[in-house]
N, C-alpha and C positions, 0 to 999 in steps of 0.2 A: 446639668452636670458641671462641677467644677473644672475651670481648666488649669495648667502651670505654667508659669513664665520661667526658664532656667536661663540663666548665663552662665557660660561655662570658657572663661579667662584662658590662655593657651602662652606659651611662650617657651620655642625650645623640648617642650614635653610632647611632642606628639609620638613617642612609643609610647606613651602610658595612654594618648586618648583616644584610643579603639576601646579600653576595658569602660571610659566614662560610656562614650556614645552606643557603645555594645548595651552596658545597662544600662539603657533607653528602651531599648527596644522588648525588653523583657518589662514593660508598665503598660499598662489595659487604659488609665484613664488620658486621656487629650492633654497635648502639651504642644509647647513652641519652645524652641531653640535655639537660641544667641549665641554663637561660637566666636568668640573674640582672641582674636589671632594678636600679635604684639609684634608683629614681622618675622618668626621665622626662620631660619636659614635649614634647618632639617627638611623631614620628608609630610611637612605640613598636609600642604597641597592633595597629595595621592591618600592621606585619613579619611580628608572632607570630603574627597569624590567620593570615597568608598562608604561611607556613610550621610551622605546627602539627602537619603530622604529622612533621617529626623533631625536633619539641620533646618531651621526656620529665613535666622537674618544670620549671614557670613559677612565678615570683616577682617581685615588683616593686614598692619601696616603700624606703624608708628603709635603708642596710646601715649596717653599719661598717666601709666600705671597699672596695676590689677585692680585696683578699689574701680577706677574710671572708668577702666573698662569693664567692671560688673555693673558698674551702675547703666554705662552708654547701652549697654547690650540686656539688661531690664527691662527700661524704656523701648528698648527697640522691638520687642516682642507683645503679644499680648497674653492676659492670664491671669484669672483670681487670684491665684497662687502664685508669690515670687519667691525664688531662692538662685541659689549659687553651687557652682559641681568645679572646685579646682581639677584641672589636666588630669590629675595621677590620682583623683579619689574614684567614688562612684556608688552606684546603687545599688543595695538587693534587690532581687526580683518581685518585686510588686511591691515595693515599698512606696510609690508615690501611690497606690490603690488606699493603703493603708491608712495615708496623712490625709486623702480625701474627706474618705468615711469617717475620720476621726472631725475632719472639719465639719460635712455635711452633719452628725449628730451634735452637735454646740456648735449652734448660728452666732455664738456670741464670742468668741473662743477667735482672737488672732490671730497669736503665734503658737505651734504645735510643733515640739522637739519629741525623740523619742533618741534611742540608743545605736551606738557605731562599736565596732572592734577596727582596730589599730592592725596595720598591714606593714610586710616587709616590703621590699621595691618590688620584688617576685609574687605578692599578693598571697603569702603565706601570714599564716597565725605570729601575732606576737602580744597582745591582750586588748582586752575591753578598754573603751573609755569609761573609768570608773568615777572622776568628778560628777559624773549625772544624778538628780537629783530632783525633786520637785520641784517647783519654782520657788525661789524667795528672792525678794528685791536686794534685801539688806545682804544675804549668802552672797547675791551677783557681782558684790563689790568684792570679796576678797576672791573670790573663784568664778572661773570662764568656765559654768557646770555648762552649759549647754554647746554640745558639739556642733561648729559650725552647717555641714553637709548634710547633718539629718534634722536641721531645724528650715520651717516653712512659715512665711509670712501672708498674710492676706494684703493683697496692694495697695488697700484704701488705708491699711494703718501704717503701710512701710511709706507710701507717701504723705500719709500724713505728716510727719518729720521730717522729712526731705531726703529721705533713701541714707545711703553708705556716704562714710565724712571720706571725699578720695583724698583729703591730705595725709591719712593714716596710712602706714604699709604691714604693718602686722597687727592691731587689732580693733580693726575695721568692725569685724563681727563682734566683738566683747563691746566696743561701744556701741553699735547697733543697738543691741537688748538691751543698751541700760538707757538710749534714749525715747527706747518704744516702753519699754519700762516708766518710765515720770510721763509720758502722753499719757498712760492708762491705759496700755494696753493688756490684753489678758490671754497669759499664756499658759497653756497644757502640757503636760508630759506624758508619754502615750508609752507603754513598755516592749515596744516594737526594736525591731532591729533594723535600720533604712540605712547606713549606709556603711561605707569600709572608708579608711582616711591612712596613706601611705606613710610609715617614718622609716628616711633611710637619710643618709650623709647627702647634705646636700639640698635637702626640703629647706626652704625658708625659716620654720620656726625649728628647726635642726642649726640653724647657723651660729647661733649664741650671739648673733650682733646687738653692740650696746643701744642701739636705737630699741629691739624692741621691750628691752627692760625700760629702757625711759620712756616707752608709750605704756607702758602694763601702767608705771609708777602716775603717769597720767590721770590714767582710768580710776585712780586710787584717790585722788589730790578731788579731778574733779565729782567722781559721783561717790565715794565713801566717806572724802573730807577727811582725807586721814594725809599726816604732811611728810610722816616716816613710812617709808614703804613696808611692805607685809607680806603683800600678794606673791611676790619675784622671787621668793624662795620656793617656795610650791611649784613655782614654775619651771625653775631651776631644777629643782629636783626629779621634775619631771622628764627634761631634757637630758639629765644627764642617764637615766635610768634608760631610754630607750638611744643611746649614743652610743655606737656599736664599740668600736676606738679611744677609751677613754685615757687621759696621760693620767700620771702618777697622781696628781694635783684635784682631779677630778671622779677618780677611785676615792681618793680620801674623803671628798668633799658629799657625795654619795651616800658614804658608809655616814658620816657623821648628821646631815639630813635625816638617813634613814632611824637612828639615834631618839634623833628629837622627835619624829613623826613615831614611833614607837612607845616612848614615853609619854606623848599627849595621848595616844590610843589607852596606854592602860590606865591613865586617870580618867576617862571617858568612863572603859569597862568598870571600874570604882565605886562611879557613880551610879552606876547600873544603866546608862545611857540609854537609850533604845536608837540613836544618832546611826548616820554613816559607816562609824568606825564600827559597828558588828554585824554589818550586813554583808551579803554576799552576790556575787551578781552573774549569774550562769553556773552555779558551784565556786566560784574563784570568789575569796577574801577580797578587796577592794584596794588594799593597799601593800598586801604584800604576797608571793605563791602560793599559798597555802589554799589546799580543797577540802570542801568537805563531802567524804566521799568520793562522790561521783562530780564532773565537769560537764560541759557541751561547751565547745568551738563552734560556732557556726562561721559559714565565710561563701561570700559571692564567690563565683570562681568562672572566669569569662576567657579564659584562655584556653588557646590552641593545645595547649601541651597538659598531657594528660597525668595525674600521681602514679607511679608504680609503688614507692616503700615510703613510710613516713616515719620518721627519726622524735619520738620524743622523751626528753630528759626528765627527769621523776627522779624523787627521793623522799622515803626508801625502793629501793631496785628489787623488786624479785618476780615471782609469775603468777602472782593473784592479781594482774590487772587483769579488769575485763574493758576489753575496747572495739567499737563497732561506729561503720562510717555509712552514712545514709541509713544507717540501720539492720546494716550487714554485719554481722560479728565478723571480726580481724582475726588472723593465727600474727600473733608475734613473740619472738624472742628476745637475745640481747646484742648489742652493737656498740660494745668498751662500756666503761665504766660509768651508769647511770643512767644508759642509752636506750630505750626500749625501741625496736626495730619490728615497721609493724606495714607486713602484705596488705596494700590497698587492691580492693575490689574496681572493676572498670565502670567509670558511669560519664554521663554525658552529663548529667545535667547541671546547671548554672548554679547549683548550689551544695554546699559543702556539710553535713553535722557529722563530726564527732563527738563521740560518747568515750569516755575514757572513768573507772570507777576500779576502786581498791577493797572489797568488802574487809579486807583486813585487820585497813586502818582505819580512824573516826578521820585523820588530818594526814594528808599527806604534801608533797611540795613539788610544783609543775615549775619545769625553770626553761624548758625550749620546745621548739618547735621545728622542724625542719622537711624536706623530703627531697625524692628523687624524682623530679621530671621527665617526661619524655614527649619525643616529637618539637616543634620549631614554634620558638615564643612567636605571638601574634603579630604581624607586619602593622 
């Protein structure tokens, strides 16, 4: 049986990593665990006890980074399988069962990514990661399609190349693939959902710092040979789109993005494409609200505190939605203008689907997410 090597990098985030080391425990196949600590000063300490038995190798003090420390804390465990679990991401439930069997059926097969949804800091709904996409070498250069947390390395081809560049700080993982990419390695896309990856004020690629558009422009210079950047707008755009706060400078800049990626979508449709731009990925359009039909949300959900009401924004507004949670039909109403307000059912379990469907309409448009907790976020 295949085993996994994780590293799981820490600094400061230890309220977010009960939900990483929680989904852990919720995986059937064999794993070891590198918890690379960066010193500190929160309630570090009192996590690791409390989850100690699927800690492997413990560290915590001084690094040379998160690259270094993924890498030191790699090496430090053993496991066919290597990957990475930033502080504040984490696993569905049985998602590394999934990347297994995905391995053990193609003995030949490297690297295997499969699909994530995008969380709030509360570990609520906010969208799919929609860059995903099959593999292609040549696509890898203008787009980072493969999500860092639900992509899995076999060790023999991650050391083949000599693991993670730790001089990099934001895209460590985008140059990974393109250097296992030119070894020859050979990667899959498996249409699974493995992991949830948090965006709130404050995450790292949240920050807008000019260092990581001059590493994007890097990636661009050395593996697509292109000397005008390209990539950085997408990237941008992508940022600014899930940027809760945005100044006046940045609404605009948004809106006129959204613009352009618009206009290349309809000369796609034009073409008659069968590309990216007309697909759809859980009912959600790919690049902008719009459902067709019917949706599903799915979401780990590892916390103490349990949904009472869930708040979602929809347009058009009225009461031919039909919506049901784990498979329980919902009674919901309205809550202000645009707001459907929607009685959740009690459940325990680690995992979240919503169904949400308009037989009404062929297209309708999902713009939020929200709800009411109760009881005490997880210590």
């Amino acid at each position: 049986m295949l085993t996994f090597a994780i590293a799981i990098p820490n600094y400061n985030q230890s309220h977010f990593l009960p939900w990483a080391l929680e989904s852990l425990r919720h995986q059937s196949v064999p794993f070891n665990v590198a918890l690379m600590d960066g010193g500190s000063s929160d309630n570090f300490q009192s996590v690791a006890k409390a989850y100690s038995d699927v800690i492997t190798h413990l560290e915590s003090g001084p690094d040379g980074g998160q690259a270094a420390a993924i890498k030191k804390g790699k090496a430090s465990v053993s496991g066919d399988i290597v990957s990475w679990l930033n502080a504040d991401d984490y696993y569905f439930p049985g998602a590394l069962d999934k990347v297994a069997a995905a391995f053990e059926a193609e003995p030949d097969v490297d690297v295997i990514f499969g699909n994530a949804v995008h969380v709030t800091a509360e570990g609520l709904f906010q969208s799919y990661f929609f860059p995903i996409q099959e593999f292609d070498a040549r696509d890898l250069t203008r787009s980072c399609f493969i999500c860092q947390p639900a992509c899995f390395v076999r060790r023999e081809a991650y050391e083949k190349i000599g693991g993670l560049n730790p001089g990099l700080k934001y895209t460590m993982d985008w140059d990974l693939w393109h250097r296992l990419s030119v070894s020859g390695a050979k990667f899959k896309y498996i249409r699974e959902l493995l992991a949830a990856v948090r965006y709130y004020d404050g995450t790292k690629t949240m920050s807008g710092d000019y260092e990581r558009y001059r590493e994007i422009w890097r990636i661009e210079r050395k593996y697509g040979w292109r000397m005008v950047p390209v990539a950085w707008a997408g990237f941008y755009r992508h940022d600014l789109s899930l940027t809760q706060r945005k100044t006046f400078l940045e609404k605009f800049t948004l809106k006129l993005l959204d613009q352009l990626r618009h206009s290349k979508k309809k000369l796609f449709r034009s073409r008659g494409s069968k590309s990216e731009w007309n697909q759809t990925l859980y009912g959600f359009h790919r690049w902008e609200p719009l459902v067709e039909r019917t949706c599903t949300i799915h979401l780990p959900w590892y916390g103490a505190r349990q949904w009472q009401t869930l708040y979602l924004n929809v347009d058009p507004i009225d009461r031919s939605y039909m919506i049901s949670v784990n498979d329980i039909p919902c009674h919901h109403g309205f809550s202000g203008p645009g707001r459907l307000r929607v009685e959740c059912p009690p459940i325990t379990a680690p995992y979240r689907k919503i169904s949400v469907g308009n037989p009404e309409h062929a297209r309708w448009r999902f713009l939020g997410f929200s709800a009411d907790l109760a009881g005490a976020p997880m210590a």
